[in-house]
C-alpha positions as CSV (number, residue, x, y, z in Angstrom):
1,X,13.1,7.1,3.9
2,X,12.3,5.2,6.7
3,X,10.5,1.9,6.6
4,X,8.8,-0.9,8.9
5,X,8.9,-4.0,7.4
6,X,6.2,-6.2,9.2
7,X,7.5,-10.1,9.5
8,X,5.4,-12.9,10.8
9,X,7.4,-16.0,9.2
10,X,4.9,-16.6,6.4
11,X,5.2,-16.8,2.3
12,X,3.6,-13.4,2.0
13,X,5.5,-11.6,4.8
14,X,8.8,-13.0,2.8
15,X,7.2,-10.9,-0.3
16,X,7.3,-8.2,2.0
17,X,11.2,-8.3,2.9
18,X,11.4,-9.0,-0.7
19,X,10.1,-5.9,-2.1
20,X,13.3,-4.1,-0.3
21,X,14.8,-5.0,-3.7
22,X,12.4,-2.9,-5.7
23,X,13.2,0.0,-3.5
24,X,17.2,-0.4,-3.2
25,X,17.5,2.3,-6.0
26,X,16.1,4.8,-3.3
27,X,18.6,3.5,-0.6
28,X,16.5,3.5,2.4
29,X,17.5,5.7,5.4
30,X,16.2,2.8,8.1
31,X,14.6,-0.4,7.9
32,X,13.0,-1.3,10.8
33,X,12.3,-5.4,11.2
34,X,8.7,-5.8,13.1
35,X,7.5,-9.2,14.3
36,X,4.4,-8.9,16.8
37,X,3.1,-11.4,19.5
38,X,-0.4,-11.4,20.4
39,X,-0.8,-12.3,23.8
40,X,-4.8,-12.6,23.6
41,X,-4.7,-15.1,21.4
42,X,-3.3,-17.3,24.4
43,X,-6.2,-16.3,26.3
44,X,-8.4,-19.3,26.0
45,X,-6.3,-21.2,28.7
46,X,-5.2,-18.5,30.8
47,X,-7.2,-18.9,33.2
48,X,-7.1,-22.4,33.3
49,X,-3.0,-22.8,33.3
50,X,-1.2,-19.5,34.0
51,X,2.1,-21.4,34.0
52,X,1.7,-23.0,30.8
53,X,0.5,-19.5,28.9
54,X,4.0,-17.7,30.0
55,X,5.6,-20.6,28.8
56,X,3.8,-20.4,25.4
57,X,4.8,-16.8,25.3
58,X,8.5,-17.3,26.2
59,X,8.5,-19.8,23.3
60,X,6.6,-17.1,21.1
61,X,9.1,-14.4,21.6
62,X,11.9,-16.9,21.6
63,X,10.8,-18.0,17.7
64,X,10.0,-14.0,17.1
65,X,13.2,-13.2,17.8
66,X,14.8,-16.1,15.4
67,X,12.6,-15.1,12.8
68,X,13.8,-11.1,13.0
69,X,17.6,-11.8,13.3
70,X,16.9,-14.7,9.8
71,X,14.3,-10.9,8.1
72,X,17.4,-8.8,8.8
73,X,19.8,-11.0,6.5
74,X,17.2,-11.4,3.7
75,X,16.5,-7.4,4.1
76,X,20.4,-6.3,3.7
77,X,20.3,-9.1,0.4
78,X,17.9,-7.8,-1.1
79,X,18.9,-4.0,-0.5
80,X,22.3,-5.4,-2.2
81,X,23.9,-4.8,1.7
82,X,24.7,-8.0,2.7
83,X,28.0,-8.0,1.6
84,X,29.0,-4.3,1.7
85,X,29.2,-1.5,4.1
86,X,25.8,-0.6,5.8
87,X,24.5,2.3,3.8
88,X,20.8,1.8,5.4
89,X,20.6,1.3,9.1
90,X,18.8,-1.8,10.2
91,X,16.8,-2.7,13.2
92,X,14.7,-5.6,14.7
93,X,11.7,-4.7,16.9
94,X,9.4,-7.0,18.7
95,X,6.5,-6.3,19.7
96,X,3.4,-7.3,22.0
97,X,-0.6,-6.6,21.0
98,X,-2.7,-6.6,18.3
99,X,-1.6,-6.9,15.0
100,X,-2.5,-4.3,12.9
101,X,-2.8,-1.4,15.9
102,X,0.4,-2.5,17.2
103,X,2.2,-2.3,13.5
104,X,0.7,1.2,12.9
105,X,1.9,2.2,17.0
106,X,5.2,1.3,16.1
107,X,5.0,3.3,12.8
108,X,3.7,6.2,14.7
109,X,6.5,6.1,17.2
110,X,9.3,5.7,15.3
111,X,7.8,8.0,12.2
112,X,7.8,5.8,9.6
113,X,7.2,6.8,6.4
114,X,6.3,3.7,5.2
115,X,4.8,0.4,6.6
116,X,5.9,-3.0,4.2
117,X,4.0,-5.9,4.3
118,X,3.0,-9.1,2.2
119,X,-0.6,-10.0,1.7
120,X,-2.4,-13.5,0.7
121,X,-4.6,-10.9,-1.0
122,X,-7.3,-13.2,-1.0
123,X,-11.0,-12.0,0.0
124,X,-12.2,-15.4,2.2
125,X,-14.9,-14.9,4.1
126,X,-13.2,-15.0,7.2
127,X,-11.0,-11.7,5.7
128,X,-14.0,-10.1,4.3
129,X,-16.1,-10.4,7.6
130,X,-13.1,-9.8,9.8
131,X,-10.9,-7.3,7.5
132,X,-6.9,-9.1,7.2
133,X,-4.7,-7.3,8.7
134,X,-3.2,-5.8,6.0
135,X,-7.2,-3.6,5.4
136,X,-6.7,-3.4,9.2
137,X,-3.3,-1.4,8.9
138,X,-5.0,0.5,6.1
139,X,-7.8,1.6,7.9
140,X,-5.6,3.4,10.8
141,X,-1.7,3.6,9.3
142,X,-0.2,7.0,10.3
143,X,1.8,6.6,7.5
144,X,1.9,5.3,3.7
145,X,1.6,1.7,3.4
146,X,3.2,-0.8,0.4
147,X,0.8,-4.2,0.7
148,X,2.9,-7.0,-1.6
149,X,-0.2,-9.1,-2.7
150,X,2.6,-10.8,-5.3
151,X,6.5,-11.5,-5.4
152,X,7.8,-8.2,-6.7
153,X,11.5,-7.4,-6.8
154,X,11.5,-4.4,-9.4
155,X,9.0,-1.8,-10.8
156,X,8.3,-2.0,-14.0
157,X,5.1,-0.5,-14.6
158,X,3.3,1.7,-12.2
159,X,-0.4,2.8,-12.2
160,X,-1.0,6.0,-10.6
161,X,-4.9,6.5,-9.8
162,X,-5.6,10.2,-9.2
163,X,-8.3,12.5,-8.9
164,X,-8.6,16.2,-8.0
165,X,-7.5,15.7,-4.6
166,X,-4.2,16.6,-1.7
167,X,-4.0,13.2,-1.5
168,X,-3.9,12.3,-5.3
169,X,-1.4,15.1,-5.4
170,X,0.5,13.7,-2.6
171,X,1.1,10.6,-3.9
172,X,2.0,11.2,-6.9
173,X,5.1,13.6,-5.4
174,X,5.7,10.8,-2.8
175,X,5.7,8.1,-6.4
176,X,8.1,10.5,-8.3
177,X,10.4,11.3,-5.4
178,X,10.5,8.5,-2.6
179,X,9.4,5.0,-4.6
180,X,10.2,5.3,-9.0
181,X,13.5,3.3,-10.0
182,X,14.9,5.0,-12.8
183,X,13.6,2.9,-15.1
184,X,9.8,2.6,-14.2
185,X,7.2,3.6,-16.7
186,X,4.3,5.5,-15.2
187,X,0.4,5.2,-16.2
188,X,-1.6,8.1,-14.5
189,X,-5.2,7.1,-14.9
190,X,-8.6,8.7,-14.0
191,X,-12.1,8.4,-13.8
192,X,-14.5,11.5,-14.5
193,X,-17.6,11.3,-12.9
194,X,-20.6,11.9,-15.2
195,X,-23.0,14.5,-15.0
196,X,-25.7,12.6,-16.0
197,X,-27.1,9.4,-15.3
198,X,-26.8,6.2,-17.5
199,X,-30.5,6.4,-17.8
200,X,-30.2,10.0,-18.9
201,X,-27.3,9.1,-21.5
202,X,-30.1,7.0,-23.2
203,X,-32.2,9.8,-24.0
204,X,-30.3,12.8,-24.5
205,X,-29.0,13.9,-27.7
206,X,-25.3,13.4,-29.0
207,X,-24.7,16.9,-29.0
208,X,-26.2,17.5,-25.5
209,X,-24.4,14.7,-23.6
210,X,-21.3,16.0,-25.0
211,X,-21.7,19.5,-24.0
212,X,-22.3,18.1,-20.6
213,X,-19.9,15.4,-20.5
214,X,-17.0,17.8,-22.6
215,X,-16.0,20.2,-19.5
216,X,-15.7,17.0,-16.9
217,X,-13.2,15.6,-19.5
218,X,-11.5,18.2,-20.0
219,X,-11.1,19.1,-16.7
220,X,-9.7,15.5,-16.0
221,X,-7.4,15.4,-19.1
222,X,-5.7,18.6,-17.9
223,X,-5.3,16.9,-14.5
224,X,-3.2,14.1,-15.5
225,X,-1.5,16.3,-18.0
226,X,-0.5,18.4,-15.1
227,X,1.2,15.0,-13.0
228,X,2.6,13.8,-16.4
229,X,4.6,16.7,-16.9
230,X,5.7,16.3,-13.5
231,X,7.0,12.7,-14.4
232,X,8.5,13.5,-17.6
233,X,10.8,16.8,-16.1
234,X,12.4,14.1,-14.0
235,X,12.9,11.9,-16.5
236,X,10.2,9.4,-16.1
237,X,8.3,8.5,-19.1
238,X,4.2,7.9,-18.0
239,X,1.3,7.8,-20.2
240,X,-2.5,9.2,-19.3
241,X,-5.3,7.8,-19.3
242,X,-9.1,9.7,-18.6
243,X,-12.3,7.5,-18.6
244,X,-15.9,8.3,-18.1
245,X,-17.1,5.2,-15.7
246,X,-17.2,3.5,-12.6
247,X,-14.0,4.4,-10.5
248,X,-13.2,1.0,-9.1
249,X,-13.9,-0.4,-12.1
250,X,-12.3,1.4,-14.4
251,X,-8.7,1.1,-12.2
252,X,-9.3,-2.4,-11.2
253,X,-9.4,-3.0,-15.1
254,X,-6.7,-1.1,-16.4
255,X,-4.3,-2.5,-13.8
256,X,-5.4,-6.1,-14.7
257,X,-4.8,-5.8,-18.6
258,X,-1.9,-3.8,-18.0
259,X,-0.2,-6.4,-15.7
260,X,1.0,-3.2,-13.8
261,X,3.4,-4.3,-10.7
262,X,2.2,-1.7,-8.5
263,X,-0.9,1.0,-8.1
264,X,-0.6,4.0,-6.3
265,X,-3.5,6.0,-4.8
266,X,-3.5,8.9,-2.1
267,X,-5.9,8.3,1.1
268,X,-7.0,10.9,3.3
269,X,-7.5,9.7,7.0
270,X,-10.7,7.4,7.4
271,X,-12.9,8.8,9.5
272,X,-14.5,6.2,12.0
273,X,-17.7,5.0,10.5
274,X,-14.9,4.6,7.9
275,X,-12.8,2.3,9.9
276,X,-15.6,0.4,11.3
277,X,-17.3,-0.3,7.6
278,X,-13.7,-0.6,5.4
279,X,-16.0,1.7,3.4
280,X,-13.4,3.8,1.8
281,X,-12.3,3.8,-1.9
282,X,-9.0,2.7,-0.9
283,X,-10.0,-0.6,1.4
284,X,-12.1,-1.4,-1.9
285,X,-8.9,-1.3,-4.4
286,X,-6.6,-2.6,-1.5
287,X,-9.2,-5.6,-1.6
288,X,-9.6,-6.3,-5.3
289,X,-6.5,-4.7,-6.9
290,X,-4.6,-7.3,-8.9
291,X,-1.0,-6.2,-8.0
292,X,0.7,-5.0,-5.1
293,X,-0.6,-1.6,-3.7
294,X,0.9,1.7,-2.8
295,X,-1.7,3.8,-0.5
296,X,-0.2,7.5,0.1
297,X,-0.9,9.1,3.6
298,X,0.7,11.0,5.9
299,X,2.1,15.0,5.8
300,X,5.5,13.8,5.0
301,X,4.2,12.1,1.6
């Protein structure tokens, strides 16, 4: 597997180079060290003192550069490399433009099959007007993206969201085969959607609402019991859940009283209205989810 690893000297981009650890089991093909300069962000003065601005970016890429060769040595300890032969191949990009388009160029260009990065996690207003980068990333990765909103060195317990989807299928193949330690416990959980309205619930017989209500669960129950299966024949134990309720919700919850380390979901590609509102389901999870976050994308998942 190969994976960008997005570093910009902070606490939560550590988490990211962190999470190698919880991954080591897999043995990465290629890591691939990122740290991006902005340049427009020097823009205020550049008219005003050219001189001074290529100064300010010489220093930039200077520190960049420190910062990569100091991500590299944390990356081979915590892939359990520092110290042995190089299994994984290691490499330390920078890079110049805007955050998030630039991290997902450079994952499109070297096909990346995943894109690593820490997260404060926290919705400000700033973030929730602006989007962080890490929704950014979301909204146009080529590829799956890992999002460390917490220190997280091993994975314990995984939530897998699914529904009748490619993409929920997707990610649960890319969960089994390119992510699961050997010792992770899997939780496949899904929300039906009702038939009828809470309003309608009120008034309809038992009897009724459950012959409505009965096929949708049933069809959801055989659903996970189809990805269980999957889990258990390579020797993964995982648990289902089906609910009938609110899909954010009902996820957000679980994870939450679970104290789940990670949740996976498959995301098909945003369209643009998509990107331009963070409306999708995913952006809403990545947003409020409680853990770290796994979102599946990409014809290699």
């Amino acid at each position: 597997m190969r994976i960008i690893c997005a570093v910009d000297g902070s606490e939560y981009a550590q988490w990211g180079v962190q999470a190698l650890k919880a991954l080591a089991n897999r043995e990465p093909e290629q890591v691939v060290l990122l740290h991006v300069v902005d340049p427009s962000l020097l823009q205020a003065t550049k008219g005003k003192n050219p001189v001074a601005v290529r100064r300010a970016l010489a220093a930039l890429d200077k520190a960049g550069t420190l910062l990569l060769r100091e991500a590299e040595r944390s990356a081979r300890v915590a892939l359990g490399q520092a110290g042995t032969g190089p299994r994984t191949t290691f490499q330390t990009v920078l890079a110049h433009g805007p955050f998030a388009k630039t991290i997902a160029r450079q994952a499109k260009r070297m096909k990346a099959d995943l894109i690593l990065m820490g997260s404060r996690g926290l919705s400000d207003i700033k973030g929730f007007l602006l989007g962080s980068t890490s929704r950014q990333v979301a909204a146009i990765a080529p590829c799956s993206l890992f999002v460390v909103k917490q220190p997280v060195t091993r994975l314990g317990q995984v939530a897998l969201a699914v529904d009748d989807s490619k993409p929920s299928r997707a990610a649960a193949r890319f969960l089994r085969t390119r992510i699961l330690p050997e010792s992770a416990t899997v939780s496949i959980l899904t929300s039906a959607e009702s038939p009828v309205t809470d309003l309608a619930a009120r008034y309809l017989p038992e009897s009724q609402l459950t012959a409505l209500t009965g096929p949708v669960m049933d069809r959801a129950t055989s659903l996970v019991n189809a990805l269980r299966d999957d889990f258990v024949k390579d020797g993964y134990p995982a648990v289902t859940h089906v609910r009938m309720n609110h899909v954010i919700d009902t996820i957000v919850k679980h994870v939450e009283a679970e104290q789940d380390d990670l949740l996976v979901f498959g995301s098909r590609e945003l369209t643009k209205t998509e990107r331009l509102h963070l409306g999708s389901v995913s952006e809403t999870l990545l947003r409020h989810a409680p853990c770290s976050v796994l979102i599946v994308r990409g014809t290699r998942a």
